[in-house]
C-alpha positions as a LaTeX table, in Angstrom:
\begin{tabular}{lrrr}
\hline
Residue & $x$ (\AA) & $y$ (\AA) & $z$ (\AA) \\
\hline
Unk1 & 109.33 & 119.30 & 132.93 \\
Unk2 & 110.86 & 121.27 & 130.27 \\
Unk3 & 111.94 & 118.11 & 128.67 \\
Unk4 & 108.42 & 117.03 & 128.54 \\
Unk5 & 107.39 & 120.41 & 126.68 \\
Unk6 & 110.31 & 120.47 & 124.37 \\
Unk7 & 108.98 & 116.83 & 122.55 \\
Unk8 & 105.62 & 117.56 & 123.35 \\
Unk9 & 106.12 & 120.80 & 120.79 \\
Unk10 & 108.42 & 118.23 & 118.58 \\
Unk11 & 105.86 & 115.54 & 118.24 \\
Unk12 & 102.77 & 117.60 & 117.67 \\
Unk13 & 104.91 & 120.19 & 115.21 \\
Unk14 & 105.35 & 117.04 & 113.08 \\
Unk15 & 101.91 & 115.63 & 113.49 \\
Unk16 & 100.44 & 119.23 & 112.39 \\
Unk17 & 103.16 & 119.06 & 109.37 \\
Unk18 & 101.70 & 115.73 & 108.22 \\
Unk19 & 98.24 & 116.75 & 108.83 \\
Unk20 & 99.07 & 119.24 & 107.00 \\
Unk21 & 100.71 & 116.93 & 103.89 \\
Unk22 & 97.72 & 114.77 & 103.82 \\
Unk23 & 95.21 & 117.45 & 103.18 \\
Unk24 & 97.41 & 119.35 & 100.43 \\
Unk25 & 98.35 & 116.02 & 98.47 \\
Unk26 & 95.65 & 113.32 & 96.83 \\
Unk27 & 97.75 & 110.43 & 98.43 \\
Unk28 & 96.01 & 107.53 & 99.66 \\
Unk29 & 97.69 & 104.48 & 102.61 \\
Unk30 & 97.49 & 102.37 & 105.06 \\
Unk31 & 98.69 & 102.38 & 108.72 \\
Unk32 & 102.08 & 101.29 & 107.76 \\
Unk33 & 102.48 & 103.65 & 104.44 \\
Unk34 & 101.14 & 106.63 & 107.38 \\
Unk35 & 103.75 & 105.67 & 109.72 \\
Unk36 & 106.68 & 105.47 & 107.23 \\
Unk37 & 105.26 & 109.15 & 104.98 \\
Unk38 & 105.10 & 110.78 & 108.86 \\
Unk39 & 108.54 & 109.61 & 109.58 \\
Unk40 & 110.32 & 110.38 & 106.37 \\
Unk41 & 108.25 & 113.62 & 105.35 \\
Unk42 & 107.70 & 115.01 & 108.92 \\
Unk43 & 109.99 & 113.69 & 111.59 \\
Unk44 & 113.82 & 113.13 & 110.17 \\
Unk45 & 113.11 & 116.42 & 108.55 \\
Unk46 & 113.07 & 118.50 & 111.69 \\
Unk47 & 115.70 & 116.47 & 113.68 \\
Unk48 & 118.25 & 118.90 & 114.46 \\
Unk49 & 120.92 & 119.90 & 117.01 \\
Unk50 & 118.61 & 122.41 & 118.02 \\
Unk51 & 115.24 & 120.07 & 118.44 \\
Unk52 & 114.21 & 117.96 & 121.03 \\
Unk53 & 115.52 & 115.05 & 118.94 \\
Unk54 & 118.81 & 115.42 & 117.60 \\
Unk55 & 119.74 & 112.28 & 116.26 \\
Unk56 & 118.04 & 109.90 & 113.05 \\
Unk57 & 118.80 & 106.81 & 115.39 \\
Unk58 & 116.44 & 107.87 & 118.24 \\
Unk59 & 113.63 & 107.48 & 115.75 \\
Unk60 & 112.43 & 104.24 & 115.17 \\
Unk61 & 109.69 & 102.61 & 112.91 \\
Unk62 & 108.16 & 98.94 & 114.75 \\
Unk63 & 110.32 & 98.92 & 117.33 \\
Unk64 & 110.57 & 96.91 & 120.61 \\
Unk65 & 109.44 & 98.58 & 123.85 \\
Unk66 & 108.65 & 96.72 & 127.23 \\
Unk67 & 104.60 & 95.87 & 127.50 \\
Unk68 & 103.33 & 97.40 & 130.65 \\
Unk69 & 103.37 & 95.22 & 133.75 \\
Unk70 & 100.04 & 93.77 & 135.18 \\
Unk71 & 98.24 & 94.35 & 132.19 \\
Unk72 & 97.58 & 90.69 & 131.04 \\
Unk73 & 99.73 & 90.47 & 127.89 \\
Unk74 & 101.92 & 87.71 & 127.02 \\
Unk75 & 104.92 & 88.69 & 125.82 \\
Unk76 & 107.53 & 90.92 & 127.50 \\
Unk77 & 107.75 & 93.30 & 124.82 \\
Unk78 & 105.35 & 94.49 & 121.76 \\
Unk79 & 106.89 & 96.32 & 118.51 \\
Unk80 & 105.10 & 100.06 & 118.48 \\
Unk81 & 104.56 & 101.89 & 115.22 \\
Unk82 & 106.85 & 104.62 & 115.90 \\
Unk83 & 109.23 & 105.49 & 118.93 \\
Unk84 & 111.55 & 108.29 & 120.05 \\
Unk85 & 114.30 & 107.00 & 122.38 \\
Unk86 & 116.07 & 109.73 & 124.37 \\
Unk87 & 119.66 & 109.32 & 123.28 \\
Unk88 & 120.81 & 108.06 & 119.41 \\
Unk89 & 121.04 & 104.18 & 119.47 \\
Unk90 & 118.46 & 103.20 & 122.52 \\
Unk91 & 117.49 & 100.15 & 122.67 \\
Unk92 & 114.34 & 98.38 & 124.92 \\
Unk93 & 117.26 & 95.17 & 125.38 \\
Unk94 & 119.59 & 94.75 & 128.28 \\
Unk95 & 122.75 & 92.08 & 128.23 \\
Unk96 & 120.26 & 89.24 & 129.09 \\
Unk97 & 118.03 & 89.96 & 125.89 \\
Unk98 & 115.16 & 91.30 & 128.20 \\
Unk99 & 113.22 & 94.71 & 127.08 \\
Unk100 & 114.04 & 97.03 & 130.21 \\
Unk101 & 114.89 & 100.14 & 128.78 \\
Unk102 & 111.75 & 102.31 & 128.30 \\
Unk103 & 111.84 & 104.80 & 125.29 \\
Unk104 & 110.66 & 108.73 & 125.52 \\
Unk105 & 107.73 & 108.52 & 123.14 \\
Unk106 & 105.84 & 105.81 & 121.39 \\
Unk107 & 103.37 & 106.91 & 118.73 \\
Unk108 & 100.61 & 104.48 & 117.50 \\
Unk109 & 98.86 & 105.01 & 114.41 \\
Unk110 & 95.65 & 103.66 & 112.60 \\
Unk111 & 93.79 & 104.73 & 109.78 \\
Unk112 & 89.89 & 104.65 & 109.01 \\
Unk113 & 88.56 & 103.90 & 105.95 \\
Unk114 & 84.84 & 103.61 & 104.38 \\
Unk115 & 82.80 & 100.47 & 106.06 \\
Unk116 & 85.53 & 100.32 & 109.17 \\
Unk117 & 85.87 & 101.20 & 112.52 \\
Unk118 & 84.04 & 104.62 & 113.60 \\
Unk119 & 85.99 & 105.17 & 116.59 \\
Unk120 & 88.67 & 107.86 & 116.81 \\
Unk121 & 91.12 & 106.33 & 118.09 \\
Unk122 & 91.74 & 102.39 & 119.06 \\
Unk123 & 90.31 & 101.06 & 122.32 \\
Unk124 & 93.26 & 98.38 & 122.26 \\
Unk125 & 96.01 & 101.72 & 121.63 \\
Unk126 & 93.96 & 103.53 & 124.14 \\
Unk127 & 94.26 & 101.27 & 127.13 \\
Unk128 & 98.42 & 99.84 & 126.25 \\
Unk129 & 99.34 & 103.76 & 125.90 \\
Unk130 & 97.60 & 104.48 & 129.38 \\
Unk131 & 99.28 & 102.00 & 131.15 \\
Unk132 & 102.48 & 102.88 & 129.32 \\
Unk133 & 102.28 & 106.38 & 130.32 \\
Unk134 & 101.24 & 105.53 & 133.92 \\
Unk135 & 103.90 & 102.88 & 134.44 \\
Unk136 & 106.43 & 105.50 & 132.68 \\
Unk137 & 105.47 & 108.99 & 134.08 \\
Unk138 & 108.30 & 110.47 & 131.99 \\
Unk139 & 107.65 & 109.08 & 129.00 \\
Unk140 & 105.09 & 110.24 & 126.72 \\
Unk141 & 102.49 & 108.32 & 124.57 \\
Unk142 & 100.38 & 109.29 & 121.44 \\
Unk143 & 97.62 & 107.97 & 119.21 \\
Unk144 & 97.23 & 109.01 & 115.64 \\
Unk145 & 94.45 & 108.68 & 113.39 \\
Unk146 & 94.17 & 109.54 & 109.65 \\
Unk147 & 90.72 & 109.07 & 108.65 \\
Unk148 & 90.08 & 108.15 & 104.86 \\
Unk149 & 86.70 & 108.12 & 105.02 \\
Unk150 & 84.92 & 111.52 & 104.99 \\
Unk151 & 85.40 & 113.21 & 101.92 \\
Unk152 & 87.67 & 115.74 & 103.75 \\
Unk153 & 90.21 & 113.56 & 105.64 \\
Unk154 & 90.83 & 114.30 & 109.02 \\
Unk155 & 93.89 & 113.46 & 111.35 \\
Unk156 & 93.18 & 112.97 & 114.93 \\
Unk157 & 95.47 & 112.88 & 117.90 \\
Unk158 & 95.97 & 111.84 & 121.59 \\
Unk159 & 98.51 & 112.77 & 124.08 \\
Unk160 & 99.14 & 110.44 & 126.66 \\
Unk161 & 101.42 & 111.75 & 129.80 \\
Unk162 & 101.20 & 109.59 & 133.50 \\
Unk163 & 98.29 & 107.18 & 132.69 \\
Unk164 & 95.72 & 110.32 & 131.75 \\
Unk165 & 94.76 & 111.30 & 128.10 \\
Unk166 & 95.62 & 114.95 & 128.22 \\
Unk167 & 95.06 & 116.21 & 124.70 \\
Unk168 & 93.04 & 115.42 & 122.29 \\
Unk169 & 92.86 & 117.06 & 119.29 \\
Unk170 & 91.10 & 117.12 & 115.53 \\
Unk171 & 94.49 & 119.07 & 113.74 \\
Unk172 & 92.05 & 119.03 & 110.42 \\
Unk173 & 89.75 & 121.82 & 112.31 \\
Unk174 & 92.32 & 124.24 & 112.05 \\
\hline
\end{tabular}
């Protein structure tokens, strides 16, 4: 349990941080531009000895985590925006090439933008990171949302934890 509360504080330190970024700089991007500013500006920054993650090489940008089981997809494994592995070097791969090993966090991001989606967060992200955090009951799940659309942009997030959305959270309110 205290694990859980030491990345929970992590994670949602660095999500506040870039929520925080995006409202104090006139920067513009997509999904992928979010996902690499959050890691780089946000996450490797606070890595520490002292931190929940102490190690670069448990963060990882489109990596491969197992899909959950009895879900319908139909490949063994999907590549997630961004994931935090418990120890440095983690991988989803055992010896035969199959994605067994299940990570500690796996964030999934989308933006909104004028004439898209209105939903806050993705019905697909929704239902893979609730079966991901059900399957995995110690591993954690999150969905991120910059919104580009209002005049004052907004960042949205979701905590996932055993197959329940437990927090969610406008961070552009405060």
């Amino acid at each position: 349990m205290k694990q859980h509360r030491r990345i929970d504080r992590f994670v949602e330190a660095t999500i506040h941080e870039f929520a925080k970024w995006i409202r104090d700089n006139s920067w513009l991007g997509k999904e992928r531009d979010c996902v690499n500013i959050f890691a780089t500006q946000c996450v490797l920054p606070a890595v520490s000895s002292k931190s929940a993650v102490t190690n670069y090489s448990q963060v990882r940008i489109e990596c491969g985590v197992p899909q959950p089981k009895h879900q319908g997809y139909d490949r063994p494994s999907a590549a997630k925006d961004l994931v935090i592995w418990r120890a440095p070097l983690d991988v989803a791969w055992d010896s035969d090439w199959k994605p067994v090993n299940i990570p500690w966090v796996v964030i999934e991001w989308k933006t909104r933008r004028r004439g898209r989606s209105n939903a806050v967060f993705d019905n697909h992200d929704e239902r893979w990171l609730t079966a991901f955090s059900e399957q995995n009951p110690t591993s954690l799940g999150y969905a991120v949302t910059v919104d580009f659309s209002r005049g004052r942009r907004q960042v949205h997030y979701a905590r996932f934890r055993r197959g329940e959305m437990t927090v969610r959270h406008n961070v552009s309110e405060e």
